[in-house]
N, C-alpha and C positions, 0 to 999 in steps of 0.2 A: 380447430383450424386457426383461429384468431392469435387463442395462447402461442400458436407457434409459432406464427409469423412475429408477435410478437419478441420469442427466446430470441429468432433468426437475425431481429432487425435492434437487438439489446449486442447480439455475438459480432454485428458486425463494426461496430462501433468499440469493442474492446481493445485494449494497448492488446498487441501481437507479443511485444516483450512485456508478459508481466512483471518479473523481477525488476527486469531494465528499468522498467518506468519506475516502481516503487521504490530503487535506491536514487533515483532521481530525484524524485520529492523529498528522499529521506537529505540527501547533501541540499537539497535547496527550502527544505523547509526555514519558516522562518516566526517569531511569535505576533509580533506586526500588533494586531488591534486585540487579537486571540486571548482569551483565558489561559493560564495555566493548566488548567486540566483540557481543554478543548487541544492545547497544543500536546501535550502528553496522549493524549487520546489519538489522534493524527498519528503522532510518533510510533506509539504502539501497532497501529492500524498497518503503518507504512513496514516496521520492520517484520509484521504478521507475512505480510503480499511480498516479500523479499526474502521471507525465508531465516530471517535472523531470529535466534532464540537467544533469552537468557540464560545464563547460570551464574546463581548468585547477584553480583554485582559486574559481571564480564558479560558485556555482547560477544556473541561468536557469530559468526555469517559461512554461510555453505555456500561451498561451489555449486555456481549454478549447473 
């Protein structure tokens, strides 16, 4: 009962645009005080939740 109320009150707090949000941070990311990799890491994360894969050396991005 608890777990659920729990998922419920995690769900309600979620971006409703996931991708939205996640190319959001991805154009507003920035490296500021961040490590290289802490920011890579981010970057990766963000273009994960947006849907954007590699090939090769090419970002490619899907319609949402």
């Amino acid at each position: 009962m608890f777990a659920k109320f729990l998922r419920d009150l995690n769900a309600a707090f979620d971006p409703i645009d996931t991708i939205g949000d996640a190319m959001h941070k991805l154009r507003t990311l920035k490296q500021e005080m961040k490590s290289a990799e802490e920011l890579v890491t981010k970057f990766n994360l963000y273009c994960s939740k947006a849907g954007i894969t590699r090939s090769g050396d090419t970002a490619i991005g899907k319609d949402p």
